[in-house]
Structures are given as C-alpha cells and as structure tokens.
C-alpha positions in Angstrom: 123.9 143.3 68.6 123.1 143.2 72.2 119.1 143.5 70.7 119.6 140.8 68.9 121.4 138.1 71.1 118.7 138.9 73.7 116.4 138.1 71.9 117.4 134.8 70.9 118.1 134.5 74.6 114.6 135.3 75.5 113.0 132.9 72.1 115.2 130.3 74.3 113.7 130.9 77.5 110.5 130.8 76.3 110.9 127.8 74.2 112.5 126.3 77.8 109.6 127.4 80.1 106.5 126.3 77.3 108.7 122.8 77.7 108.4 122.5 81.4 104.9 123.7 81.1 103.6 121.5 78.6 105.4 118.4 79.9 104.3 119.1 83.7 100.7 119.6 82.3 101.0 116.1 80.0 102.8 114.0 82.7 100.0 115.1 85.5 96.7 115.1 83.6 97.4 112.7 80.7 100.0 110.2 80.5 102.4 109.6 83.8 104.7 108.1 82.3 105.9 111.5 80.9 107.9 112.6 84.2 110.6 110.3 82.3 111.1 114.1 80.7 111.7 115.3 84.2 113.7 111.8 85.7 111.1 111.9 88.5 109.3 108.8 87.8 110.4 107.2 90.9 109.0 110.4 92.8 106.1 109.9 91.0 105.6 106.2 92.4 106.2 107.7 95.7 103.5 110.8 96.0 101.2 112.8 93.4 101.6 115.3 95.3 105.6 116.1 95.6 106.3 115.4 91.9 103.6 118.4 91.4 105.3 120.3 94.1 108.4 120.1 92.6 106.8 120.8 89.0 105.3 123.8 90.0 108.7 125.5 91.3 110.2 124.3 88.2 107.6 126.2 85.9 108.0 129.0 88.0 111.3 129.4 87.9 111.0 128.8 84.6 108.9 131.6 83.5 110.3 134.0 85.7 113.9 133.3 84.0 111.6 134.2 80.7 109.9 137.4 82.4 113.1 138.5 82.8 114.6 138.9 79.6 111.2 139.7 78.3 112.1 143.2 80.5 115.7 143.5 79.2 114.3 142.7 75.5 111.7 145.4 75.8 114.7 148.2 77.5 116.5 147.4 74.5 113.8 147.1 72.1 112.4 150.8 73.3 115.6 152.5 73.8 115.1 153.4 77.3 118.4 153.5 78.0 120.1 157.2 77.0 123.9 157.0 78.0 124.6 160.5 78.1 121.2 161.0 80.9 121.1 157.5 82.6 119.2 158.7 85.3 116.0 158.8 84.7 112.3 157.5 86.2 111.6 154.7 83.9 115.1 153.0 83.8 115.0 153.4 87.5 111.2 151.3 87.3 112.8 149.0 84.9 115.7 148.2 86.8 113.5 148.0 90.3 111.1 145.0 88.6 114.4 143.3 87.2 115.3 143.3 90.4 112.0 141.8 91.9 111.5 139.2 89.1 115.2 137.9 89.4 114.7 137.7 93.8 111.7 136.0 92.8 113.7 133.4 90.4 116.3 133.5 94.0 113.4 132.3 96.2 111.8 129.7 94.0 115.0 128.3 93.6 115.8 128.5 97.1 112.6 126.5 97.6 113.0 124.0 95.0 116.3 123.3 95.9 115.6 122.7 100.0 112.5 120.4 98.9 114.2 118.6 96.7 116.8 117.9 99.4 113.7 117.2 101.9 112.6 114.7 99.8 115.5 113.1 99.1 116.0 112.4 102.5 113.3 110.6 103.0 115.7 108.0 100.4 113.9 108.7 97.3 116.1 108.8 93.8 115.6 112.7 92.8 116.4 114.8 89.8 119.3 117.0 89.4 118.7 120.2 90.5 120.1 121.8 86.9 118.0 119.4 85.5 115.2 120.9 87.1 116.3 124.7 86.4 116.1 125.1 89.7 120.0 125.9 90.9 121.7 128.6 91.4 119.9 130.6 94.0 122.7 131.7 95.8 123.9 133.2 92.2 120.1 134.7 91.9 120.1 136.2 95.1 123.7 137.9 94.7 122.3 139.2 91.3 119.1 140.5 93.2 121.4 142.1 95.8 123.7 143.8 93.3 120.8 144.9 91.0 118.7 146.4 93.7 122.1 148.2 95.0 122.1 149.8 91.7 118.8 150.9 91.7 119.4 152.2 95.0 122.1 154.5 93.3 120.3 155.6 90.3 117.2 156.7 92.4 120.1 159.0 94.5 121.1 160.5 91.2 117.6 161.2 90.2 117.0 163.1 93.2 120.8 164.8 93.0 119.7 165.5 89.2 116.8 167.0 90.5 117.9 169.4 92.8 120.4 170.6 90.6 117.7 171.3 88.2 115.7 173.2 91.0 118.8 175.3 91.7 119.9 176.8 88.5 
C-alpha cells in the first residue's frame, strides 16, 4: 500500500516539477506572456532578470521535492527496509541523502521565500509563495533536523550492533 501511494505521490511530483520546468522554459525563451502560469507578469514588466531568479528556485525546489520521493519510491521499491535488523549501512546512506535532499528543498525555499519578500518591497505585485512551491521552509528545515537526528541514531546502533558482533 505504502508502494503504491508513493508512487502516485512521486508520478505527482514529477508531473508538478516537468510543469514548472516546461512553463519557466516557454515563458523565458518563447512566449512572455506565459508567466500568466506563474502570476508574475507584472515582475516580468519590471526585470528579466528576477522573474528568472525566482523561476529557477521554483524549479528547484521543485525537483528536489521529486528527488525525494524518487528515494523513498526506490527504499520501498527494493525492500531495503528489514524491520526485524533496521540497522543497517544502506538504510543509514538512504536516510543520510533524504536528509540532504529535503535541507536542500529547506534552503531553496528559504531563498525563494526572502527574495520574493525583497522584491516585493521594492512595491512590486508578487506571487504567492504556495503558488510558487516555494513555502514551508521552516517545515523543511524541522523535517531535515529530525531526519538527520535519526540518522544520527541509526549510525550509533550500527556501531553498538557491531561491537556486539565483535564480542560474541
């Protein structure tokens, strides 16, 4: 079950990121007018180069969300996960570039979110920031912090598992 709703989780994602992608790509090298997708036209007016800024974290953000359950599809997909001997190597390397991927989706956020606030202080109309995908950090970063706490733990029962090993 759990396979199966990631999946279409990750098939969203993906679906979500290509979107971003494609449109970004569209509104900056074929047809302006396509930031309506976005609601930055009037940032578009103002400067090429902050509506490409703020596409960029967008994308980013975007795909990282994607990376991510790419990595929990494929721990579910190859049963790395063994209940009854959690603490192993690879779900420890697993967990460790969840970790990384989802403190990257904290800091592009982080960014998106403080430029978008820059830039609407100079009085421009901007975008929503779930609009964007780019809110949430603060959730990102606790979810960083409490994944790389985890990690933190498993690598201490991988050591305590091996020195019991070495022991008996």
């Amino acid at each position: 079950m759990m396979n199966v709703v990631s999946w279409i989780i990750f098939i969203g994602l993906c679906v979500e990121a290509g979107s971003f992608i494609f449109n970004a790509v569209f509104s900056v090298c074929i047809n302006p007018y396509a930031a309506h997708y976005f609601k930055l036209r009037e940032l578009l007016d103002y400067d090429y180069g902050y509506f490409i800024v703020v596409l960029i974290f967008s994308c980013i953000a975007a795909t990282l969300k994607a990376i991510l359950f790419y990595l929990i599809v494929k721990v579910l997909h190859e049963r790395k996960i063994n209940i009854e001997a959690p603490f192993t190597e690879e779900l420890i390397k697993y967990l460790s570039k969840m970790s990384y991927v989802i403190l990257g989706i904290a800091i592009f956020s982080f960014w998106g979110q403080k430029y978008l606030g820059w830039i609407a202080s100079k009085g421009i109309k901007m975008s929503d920031t779930e609009l964007l995908r780019i809110s949430g950090a603060d959730v990102w970063f606790f979810m960083f912090i409490t994944l790389y706490i985890i990690v933190l733990i498993f690598k201490r029962g991988v050591e305590m598992q091996f020195e019991n090993e070495l022991t008996i």
